[in-house]
C-alpha positions as CSV (number, residue, x, y, z in Angstrom):
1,X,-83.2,275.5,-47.5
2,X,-86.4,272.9,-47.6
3,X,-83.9,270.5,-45.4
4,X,-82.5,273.8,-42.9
5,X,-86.4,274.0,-42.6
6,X,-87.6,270.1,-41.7
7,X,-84.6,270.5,-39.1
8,X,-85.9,273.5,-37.5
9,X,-89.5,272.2,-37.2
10,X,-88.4,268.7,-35.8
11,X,-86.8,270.6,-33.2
12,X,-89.7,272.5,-32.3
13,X,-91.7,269.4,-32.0
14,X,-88.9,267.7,-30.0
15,X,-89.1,270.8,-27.6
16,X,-93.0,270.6,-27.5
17,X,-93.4,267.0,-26.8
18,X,-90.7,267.3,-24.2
19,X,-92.7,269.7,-22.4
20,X,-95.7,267.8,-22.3
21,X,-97.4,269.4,-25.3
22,X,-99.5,267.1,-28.1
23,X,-102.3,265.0,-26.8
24,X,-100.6,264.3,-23.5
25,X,-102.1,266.2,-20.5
26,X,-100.2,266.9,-17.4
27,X,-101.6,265.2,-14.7
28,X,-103.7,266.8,-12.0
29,X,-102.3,266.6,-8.6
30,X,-103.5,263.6,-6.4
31,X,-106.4,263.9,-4.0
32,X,-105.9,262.6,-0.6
33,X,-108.1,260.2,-0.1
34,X,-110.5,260.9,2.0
35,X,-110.6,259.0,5.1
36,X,-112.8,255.8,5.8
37,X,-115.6,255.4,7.6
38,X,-113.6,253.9,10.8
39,X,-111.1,257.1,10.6
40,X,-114.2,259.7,10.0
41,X,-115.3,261.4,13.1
42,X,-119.0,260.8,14.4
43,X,-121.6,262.8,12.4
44,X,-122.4,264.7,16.0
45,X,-118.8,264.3,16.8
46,X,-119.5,267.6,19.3
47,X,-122.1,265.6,21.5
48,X,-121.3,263.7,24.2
49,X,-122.1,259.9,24.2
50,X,-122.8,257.7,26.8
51,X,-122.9,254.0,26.6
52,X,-125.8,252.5,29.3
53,X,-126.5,248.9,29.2
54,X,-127.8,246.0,31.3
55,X,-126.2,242.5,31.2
56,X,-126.9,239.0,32.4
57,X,-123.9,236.5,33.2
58,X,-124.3,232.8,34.5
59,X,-126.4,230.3,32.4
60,X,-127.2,231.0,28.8
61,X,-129.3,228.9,27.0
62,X,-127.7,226.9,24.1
63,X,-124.3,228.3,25.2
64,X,-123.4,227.2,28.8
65,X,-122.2,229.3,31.7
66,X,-120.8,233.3,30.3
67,X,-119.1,235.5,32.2
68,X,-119.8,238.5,30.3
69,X,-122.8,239.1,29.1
70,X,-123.7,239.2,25.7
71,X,-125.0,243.0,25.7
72,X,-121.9,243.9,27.8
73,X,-119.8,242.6,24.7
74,X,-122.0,244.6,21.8
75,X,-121.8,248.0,24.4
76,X,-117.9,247.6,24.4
77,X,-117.6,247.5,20.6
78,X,-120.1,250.7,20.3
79,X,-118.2,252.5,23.2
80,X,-115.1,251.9,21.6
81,X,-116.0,253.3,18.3
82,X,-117.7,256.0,19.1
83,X,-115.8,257.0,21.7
84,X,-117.9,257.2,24.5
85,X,-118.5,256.3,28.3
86,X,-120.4,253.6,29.7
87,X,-122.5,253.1,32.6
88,X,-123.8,249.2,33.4
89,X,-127.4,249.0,35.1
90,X,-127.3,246.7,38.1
91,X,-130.2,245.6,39.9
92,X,-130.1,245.8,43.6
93,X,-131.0,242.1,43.9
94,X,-128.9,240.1,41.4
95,X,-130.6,237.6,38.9
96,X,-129.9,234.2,39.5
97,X,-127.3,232.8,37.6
98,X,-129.7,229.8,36.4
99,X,-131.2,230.4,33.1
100,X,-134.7,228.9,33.6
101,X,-135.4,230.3,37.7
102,X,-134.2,233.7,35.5
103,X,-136.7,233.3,33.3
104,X,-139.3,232.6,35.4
105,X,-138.7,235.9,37.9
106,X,-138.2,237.7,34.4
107,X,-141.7,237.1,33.4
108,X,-143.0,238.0,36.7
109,X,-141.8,241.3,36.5
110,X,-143.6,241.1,33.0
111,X,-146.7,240.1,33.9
112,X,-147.0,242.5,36.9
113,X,-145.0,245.8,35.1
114,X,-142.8,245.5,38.5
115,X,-139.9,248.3,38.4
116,X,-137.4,246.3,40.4
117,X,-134.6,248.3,42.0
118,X,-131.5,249.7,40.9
119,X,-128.0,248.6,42.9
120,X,-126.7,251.9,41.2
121,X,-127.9,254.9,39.1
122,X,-125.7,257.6,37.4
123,X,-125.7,260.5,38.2
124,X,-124.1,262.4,35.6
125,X,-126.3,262.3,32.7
126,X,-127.2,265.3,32.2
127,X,-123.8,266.2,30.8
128,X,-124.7,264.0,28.0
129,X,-126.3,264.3,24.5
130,X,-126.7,261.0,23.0
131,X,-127.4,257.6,24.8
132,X,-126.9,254.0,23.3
133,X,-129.3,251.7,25.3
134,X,-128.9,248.2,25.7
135,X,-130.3,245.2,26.7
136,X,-131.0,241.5,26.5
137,X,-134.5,240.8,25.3
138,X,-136.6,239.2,28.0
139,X,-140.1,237.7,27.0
140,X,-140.3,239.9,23.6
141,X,-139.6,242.9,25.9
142,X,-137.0,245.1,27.6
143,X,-136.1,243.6,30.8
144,X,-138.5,245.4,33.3
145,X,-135.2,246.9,35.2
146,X,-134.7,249.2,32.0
147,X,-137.7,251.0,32.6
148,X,-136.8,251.6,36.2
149,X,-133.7,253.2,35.1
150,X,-135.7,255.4,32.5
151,X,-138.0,256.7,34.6
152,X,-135.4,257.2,37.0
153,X,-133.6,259.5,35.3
154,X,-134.6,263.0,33.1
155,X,-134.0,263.0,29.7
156,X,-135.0,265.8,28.3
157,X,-133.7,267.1,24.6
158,X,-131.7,263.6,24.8
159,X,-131.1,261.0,22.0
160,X,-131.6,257.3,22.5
161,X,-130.1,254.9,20.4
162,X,-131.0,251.0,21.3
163,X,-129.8,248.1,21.0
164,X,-130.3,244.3,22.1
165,X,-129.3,240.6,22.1
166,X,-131.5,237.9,21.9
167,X,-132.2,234.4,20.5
168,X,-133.1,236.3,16.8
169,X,-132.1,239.7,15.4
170,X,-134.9,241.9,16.4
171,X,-135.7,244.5,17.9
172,X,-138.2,243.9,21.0
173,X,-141.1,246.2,19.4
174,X,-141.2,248.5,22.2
175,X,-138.5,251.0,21.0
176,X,-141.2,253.2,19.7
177,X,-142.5,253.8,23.1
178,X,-139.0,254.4,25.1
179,X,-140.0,258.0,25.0
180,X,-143.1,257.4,26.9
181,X,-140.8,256.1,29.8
182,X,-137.8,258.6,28.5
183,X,-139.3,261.7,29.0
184,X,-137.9,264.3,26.6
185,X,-135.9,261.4,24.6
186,X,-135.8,260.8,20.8
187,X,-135.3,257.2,19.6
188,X,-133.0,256.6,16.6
189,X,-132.9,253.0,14.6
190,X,-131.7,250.4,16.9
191,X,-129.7,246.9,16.1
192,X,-130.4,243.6,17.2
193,X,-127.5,240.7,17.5
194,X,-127.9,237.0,18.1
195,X,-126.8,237.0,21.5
196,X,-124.9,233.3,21.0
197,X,-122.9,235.3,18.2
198,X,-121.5,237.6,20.8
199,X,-119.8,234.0,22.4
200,X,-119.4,232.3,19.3
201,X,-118.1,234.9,16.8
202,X,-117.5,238.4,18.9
203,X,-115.1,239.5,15.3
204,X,-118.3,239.2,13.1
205,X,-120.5,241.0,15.6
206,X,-118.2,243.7,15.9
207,X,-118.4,243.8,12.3
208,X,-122.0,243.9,12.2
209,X,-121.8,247.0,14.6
210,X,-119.5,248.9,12.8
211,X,-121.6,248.9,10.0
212,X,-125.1,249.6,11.7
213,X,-122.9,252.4,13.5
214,X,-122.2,253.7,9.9
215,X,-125.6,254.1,8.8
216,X,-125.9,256.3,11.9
217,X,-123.1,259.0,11.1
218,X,-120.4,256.8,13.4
């Protein structure tokens, strides 16, 4: 009987075990991971964005002759992964393509708060909700054709997000007051990029911007 008995309960045990009894738990069913921040959709993923930037070609110091400028590289790799449009300011009487005459009508404008013309404006920007700004940094300040194109247009209830290239990774100072030239606009955190980088090393900038994109929601 005692050995009819040891049978019977290593058969039960057999049976239990098999059917994921004991100490062993049954495993919960996998999560999906969730997606990564390049697959996630924008934080306003229902606004429309707009891309607006103004670029210099020709002579760049320390780099030679470009022939895309270094903002027009940094507004690609935003429009691209946010998904947006882009408009490029033009001014209605080009630069010259020599770095220091550049310079020199660059800090002219400066000095008298000119508002040189636009070649072009947009005229669709009211249909949008969220504006990346861009320019090159010209004498510790936006170039003075930025603020004819912001005061040109009305943007009212609109966000602005800058961003800049220059000879350091800063910001030009002014941001805070874009709104004063902006009517109606809100100013987010900008990013500023080496503009020699952009030439250089366009993989690592992109980089940069993905992850300055990612502190915004992008």
């Amino acid at each position: 009987m005692k050995k009819i008995f040891m049978a019977a309960l290593l058969l039960m045990t057999m049976i239990f075990t098999g059917c994921g009894g004991g100490n062993e738990k049954t495993p919960a069913p996998e999560k999906s991971e969730e997606k990564t921040s390049a697959e996630q959709k924008p934080a306003s993923s229902d606004k429309k964005i707009l891309v607006v930037y103004f670029s210099r070609t020709g002579e760049e110091y320390n780099v030679g002759k470009i022939t895309t400028g270094n903002t027009a590289i940094v507004a690609d790799f935003i429009a691209q992964k946010v998904g947006a449009d882009k408009f490029e300011i033009k001014p209605a009487k080009p630069y010259p393509d020599e770095y220091e005459p550049c310079t020199e009508i660059a800090k002219k404008e400066l000095e008298e708060n000119a508002r040189p013309a636009l070649a072009n404006n947009i005229d669709n920007l009211a249909q949008y909700d969220i504006i990346f700004c861009g320019y090159p940094v010209w004498w510790s300040n936006l170039p003075m054709i930025m603020y004819t194109f912001l005061e040109s247009n009305d943007f009212s209830g609109k966000t602005i997000i800058p961003f800049c290239t220059s000879a350091g990774t800063y910001m030009t100072g002014k941001e805070a007051q874009i709104p004063e030239h902006a009517k109606g606009a809100t100013v987010r955190d900008g990013i500023g990029i080496v503009g020699k980088r952009c030439q250089d090393e366009p993989e690592a900038v992109k980089k940069d911007v993905e992850a300055w994109l990612k502190t915004l929601g992008y």
